[in-house]
C-alpha positions as a LaTeX table, in Angstrom:
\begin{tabular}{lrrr}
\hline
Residue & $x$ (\AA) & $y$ (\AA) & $z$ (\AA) \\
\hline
Unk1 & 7.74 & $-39.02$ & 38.16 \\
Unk2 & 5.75 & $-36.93$ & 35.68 \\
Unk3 & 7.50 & $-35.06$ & 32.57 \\
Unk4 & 5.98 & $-32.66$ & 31.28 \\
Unk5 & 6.80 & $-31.13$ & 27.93 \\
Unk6 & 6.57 & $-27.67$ & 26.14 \\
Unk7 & 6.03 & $-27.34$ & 22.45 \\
Unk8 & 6.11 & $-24.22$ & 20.28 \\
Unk9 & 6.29 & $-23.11$ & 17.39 \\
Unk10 & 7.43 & $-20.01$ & 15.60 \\
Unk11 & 5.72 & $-18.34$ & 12.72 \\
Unk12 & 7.46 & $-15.84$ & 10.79 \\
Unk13 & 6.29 & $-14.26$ & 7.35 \\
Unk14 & 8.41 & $-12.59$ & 4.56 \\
Unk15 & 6.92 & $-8.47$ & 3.77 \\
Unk16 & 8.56 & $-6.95$ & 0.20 \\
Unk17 & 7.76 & $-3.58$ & $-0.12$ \\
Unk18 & 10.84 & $-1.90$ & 0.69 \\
Unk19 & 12.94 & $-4.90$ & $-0.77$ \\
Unk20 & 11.07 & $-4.32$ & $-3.72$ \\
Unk21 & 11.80 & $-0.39$ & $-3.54$ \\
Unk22 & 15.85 & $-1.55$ & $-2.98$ \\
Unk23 & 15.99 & $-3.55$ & $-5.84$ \\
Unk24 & 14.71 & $-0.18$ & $-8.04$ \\
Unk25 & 17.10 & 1.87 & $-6.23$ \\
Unk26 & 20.21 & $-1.12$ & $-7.32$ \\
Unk27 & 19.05 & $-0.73$ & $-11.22$ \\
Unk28 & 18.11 & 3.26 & $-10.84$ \\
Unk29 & 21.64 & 3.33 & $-9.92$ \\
Unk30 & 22.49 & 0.41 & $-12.52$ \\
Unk31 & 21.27 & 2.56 & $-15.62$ \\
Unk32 & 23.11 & 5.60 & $-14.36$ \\
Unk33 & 26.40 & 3.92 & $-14.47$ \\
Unk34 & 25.45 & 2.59 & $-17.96$ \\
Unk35 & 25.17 & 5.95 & $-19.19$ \\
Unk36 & 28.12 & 7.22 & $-17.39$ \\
Unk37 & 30.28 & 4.00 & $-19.38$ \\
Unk38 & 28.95 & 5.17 & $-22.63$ \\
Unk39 & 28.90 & 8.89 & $-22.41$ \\
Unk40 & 29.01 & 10.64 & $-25.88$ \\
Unk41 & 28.44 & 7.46 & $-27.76$ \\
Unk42 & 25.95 & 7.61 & $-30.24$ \\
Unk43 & 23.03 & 4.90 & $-30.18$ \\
Unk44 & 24.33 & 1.41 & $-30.23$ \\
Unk45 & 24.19 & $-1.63$ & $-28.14$ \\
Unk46 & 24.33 & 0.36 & $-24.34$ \\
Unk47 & 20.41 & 1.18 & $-25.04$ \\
Unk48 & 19.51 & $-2.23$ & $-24.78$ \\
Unk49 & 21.65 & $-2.25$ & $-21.22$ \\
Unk50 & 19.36 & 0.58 & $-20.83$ \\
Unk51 & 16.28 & $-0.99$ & $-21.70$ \\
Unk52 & 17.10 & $-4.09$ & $-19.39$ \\
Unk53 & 17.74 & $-1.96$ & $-15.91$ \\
Unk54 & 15.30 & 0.55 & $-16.49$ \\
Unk55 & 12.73 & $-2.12$ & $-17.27$ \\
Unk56 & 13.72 & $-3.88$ & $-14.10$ \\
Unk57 & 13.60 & $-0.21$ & $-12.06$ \\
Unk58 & 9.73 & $-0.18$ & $-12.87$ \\
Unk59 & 8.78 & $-3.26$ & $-12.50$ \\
Unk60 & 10.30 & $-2.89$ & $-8.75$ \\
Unk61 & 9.03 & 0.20 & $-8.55$ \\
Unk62 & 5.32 & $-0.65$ & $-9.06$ \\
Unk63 & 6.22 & $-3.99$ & $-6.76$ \\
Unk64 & 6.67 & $-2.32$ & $-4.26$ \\
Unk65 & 3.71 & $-0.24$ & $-3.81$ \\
Unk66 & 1.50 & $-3.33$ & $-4.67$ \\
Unk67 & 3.31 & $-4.97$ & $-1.74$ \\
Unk68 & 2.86 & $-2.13$ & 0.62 \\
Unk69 & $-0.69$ & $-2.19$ & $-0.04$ \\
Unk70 & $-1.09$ & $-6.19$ & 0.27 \\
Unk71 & 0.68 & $-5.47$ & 3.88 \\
Unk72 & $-1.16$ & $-2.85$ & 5.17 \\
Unk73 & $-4.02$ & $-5.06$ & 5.43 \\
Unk74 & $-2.04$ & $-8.66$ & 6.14 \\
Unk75 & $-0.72$ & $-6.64$ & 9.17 \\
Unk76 & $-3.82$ & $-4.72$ & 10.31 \\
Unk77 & $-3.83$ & $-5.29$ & 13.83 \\
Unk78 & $-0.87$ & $-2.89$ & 13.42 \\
Unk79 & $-2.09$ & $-1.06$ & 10.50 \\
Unk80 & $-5.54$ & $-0.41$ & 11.03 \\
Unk81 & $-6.01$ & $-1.17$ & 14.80 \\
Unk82 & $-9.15$ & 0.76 & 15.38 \\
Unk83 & $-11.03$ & $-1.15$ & 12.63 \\
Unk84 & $-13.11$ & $-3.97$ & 12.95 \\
Unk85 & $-11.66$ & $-7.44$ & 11.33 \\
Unk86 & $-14.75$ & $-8.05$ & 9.59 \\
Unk87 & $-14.74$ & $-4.78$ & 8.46 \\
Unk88 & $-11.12$ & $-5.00$ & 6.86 \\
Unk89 & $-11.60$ & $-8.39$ & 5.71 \\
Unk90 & $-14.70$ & $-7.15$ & 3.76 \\
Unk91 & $-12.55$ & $-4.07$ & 2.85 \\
Unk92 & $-9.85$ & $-6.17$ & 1.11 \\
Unk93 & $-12.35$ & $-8.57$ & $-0.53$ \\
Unk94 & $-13.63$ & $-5.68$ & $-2.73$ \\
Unk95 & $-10.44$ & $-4.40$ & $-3.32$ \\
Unk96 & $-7.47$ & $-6.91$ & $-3.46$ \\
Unk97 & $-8.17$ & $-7.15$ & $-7.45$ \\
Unk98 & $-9.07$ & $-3.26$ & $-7.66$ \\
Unk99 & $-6.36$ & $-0.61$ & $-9.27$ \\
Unk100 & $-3.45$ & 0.18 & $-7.37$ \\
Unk101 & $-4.59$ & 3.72 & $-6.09$ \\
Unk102 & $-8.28$ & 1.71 & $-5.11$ \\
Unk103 & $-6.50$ & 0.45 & $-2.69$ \\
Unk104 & $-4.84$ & 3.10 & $-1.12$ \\
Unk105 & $-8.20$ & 4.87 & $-1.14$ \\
Unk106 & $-9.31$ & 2.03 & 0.70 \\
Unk107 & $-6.41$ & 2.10 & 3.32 \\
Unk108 & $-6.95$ & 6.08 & 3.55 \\
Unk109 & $-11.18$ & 5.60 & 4.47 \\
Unk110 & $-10.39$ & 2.91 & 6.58 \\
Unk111 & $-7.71$ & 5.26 & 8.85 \\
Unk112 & $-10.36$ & 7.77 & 8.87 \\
Unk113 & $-8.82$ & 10.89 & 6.46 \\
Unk114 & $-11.20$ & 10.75 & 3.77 \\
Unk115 & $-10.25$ & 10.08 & 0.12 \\
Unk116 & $-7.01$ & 9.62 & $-1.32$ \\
Unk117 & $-6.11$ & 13.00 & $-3.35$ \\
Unk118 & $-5.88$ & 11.41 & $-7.00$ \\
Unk119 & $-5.05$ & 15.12 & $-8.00$ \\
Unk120 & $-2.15$ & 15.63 & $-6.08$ \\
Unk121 & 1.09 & 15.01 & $-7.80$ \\
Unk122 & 2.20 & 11.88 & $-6.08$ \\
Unk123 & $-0.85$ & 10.15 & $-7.63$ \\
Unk124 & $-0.19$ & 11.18 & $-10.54$ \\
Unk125 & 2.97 & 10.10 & $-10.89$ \\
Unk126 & 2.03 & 6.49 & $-9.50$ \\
Unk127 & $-0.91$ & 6.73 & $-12.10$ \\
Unk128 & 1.73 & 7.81 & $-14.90$ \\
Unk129 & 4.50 & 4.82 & $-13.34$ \\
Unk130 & 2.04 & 2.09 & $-13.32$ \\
Unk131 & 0.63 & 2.77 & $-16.82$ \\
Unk132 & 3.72 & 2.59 & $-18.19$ \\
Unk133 & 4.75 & $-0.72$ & $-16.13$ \\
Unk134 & 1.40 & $-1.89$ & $-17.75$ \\
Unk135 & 2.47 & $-0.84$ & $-21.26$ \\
Unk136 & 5.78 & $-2.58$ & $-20.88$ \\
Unk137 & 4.19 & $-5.90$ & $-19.49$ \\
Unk138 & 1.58 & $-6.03$ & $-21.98$ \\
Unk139 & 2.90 & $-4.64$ & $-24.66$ \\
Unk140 & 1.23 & $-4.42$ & $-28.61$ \\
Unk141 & 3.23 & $-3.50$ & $-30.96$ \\
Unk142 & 1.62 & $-0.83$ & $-32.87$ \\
Unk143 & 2.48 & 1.48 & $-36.59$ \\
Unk144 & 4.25 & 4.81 & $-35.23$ \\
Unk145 & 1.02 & 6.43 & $-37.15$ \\
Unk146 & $-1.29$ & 4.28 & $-35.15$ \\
Unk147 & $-0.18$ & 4.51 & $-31.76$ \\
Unk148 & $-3.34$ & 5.56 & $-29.89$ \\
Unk149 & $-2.68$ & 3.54 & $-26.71$ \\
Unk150 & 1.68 & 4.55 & $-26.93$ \\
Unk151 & 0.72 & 8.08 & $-27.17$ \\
Unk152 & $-1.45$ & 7.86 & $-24.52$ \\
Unk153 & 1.02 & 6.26 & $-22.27$ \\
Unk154 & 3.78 & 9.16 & $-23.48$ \\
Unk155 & 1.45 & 11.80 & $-23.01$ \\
Unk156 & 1.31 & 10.29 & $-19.12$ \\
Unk157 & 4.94 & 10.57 & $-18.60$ \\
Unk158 & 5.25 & 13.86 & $-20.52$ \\
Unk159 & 7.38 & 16.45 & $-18.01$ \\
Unk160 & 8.03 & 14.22 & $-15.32$ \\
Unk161 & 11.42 & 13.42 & $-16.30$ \\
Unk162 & 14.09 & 13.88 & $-19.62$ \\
Unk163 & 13.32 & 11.21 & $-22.12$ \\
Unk164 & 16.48 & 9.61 & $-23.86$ \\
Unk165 & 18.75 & 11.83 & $-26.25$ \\
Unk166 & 19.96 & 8.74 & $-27.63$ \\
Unk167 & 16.88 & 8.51 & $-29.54$ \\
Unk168 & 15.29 & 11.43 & $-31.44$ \\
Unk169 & 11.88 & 12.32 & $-33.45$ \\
Unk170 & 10.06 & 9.50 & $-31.23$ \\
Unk171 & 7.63 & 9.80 & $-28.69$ \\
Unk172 & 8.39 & 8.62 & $-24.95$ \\
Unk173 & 6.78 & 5.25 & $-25.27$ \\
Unk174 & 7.50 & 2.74 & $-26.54$ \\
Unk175 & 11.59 & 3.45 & $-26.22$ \\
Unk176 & 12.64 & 7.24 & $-25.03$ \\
Unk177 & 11.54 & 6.09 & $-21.26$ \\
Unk178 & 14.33 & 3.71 & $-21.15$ \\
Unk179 & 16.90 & 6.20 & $-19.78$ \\
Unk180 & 18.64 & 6.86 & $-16.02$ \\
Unk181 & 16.22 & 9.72 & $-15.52$ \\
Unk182 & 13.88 & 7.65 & $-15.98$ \\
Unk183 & 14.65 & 5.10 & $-13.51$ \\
Unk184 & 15.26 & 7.75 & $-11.07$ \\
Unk185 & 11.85 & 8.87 & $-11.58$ \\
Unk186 & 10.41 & 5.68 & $-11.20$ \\
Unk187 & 12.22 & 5.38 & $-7.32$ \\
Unk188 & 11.34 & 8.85 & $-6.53$ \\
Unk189 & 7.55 & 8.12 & $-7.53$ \\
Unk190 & 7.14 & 5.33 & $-5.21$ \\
Unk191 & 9.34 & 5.77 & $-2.30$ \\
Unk192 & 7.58 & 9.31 & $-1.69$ \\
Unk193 & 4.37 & 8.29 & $-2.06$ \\
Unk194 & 4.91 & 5.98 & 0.20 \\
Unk195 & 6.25 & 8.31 & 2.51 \\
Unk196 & 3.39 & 10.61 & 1.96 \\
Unk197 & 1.11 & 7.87 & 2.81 \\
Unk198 & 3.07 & 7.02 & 6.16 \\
Unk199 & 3.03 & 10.66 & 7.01 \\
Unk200 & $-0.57$ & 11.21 & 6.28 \\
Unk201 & $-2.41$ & 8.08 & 7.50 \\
Unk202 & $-0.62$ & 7.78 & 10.60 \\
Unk203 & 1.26 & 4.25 & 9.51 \\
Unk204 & 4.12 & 2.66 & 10.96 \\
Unk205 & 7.15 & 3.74 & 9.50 \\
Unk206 & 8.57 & 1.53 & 7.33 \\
Unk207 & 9.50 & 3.14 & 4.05 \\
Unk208 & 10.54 & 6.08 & 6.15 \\
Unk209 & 13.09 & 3.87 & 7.88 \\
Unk210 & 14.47 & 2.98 & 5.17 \\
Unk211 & 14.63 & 5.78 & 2.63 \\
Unk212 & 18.53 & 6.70 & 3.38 \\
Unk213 & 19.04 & 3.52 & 1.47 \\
Unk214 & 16.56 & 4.73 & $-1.43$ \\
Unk215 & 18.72 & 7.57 & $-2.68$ \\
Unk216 & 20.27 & 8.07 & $-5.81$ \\
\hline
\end{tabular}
């Protein structure tokens, strides 16, 4: 008698983006009970609890829109369906090392909208987030009379949330960032332009699924 056998195997793969986008809303939420603790306390050794989970709310922040970049294209027979591989695979060569917003201009032409709207105030505020989560990883220390690259950076943020009271006669960067609003900020910058990008480009919802667990 003949046996015959079966073998298969099952290939699964890990996506981050909205893990990523949970993690900023755990220390967006973090930094806000910090400053609830220490209410009415003058500067003192809370900031650096500050400095810690609003650090960490950027970083995850700007993680998670590189992510949900990265994915569009490692899921494209989803994603972009009506596109050639070739085409994407080209696509992603030229851009996979490219700025952040590069890429969602790719993902934009490639859907067939035209252009990604750097003037419209979600990419500005990913602009603003990700220069600052580039000051803060590659930070240079520089004089407060010589801060040409700082005062660029707080010029970015300036108006898009309320920098620290702890801290006075400073500009934003490098230290009155590093505050609960500013976390919040950070969430709100990604998550929605994420969700503008999903509601614009036609994309699976994924973000959007999640966001009633990105509120804070």
């Amino acid at each position: 008698m003949l046996k015959m056998t079966c073998h298969a195997e099952l290939a699964t793969r890990m996506n981050f983006a909205v893990q990523h986008l949970l993690a900023a809303t755990h220390f967006a939420l973090e930094s806000r009970e910090v400053e609830r603790e220490n209410a009415g306390k003058p500067f003192g050794p809370h900031f650096d609890e500050l400095l810690w989970t609003v650090s960490a709310c950027v970083f995850a922040s700007v993680a998670g829109l590189e992510a949900y970049a990265n994915e569009v294209f490692a899921d494209r027979a989803e994603t972009l369906p009506e596109v050639d591989a070739d085409v994407a695979d080209k696509m992603w060569e030229l851009c996979e090392r490219r700025p952040l917003l590069e890429k969602f201009d790719a993902i934009y032409r490639l859907r067939g909208i035209g252009p990604l709207d750097r003037g419209s105030r979600g990419a500005q505020d990913v602009s603003a987030l990700v220069a600052l989560r580039n000051g803060l990883i590659h930070f240079k220390p520089q004089w407060d009379t010589e801060q040409a690259t700082h005062a660029k950076i707080s010029r970015d943020l300036g108006g898009r949330f309320e920098p620290s009271t702890l801290i006075t006669n400073e500009p934003i960067f490098p230290r009155r960032w590093a505050c609960s609003s500013c976390a919040v900020w950070s969430l709100a910058a990604a998550r929605d332009f994420l969700l503008a990008v999903e509601a614009s480009a036609g994309l699976p919802s994924k973000v959007g699924k999640h966001q009633h667990k990105m509120q804070v």
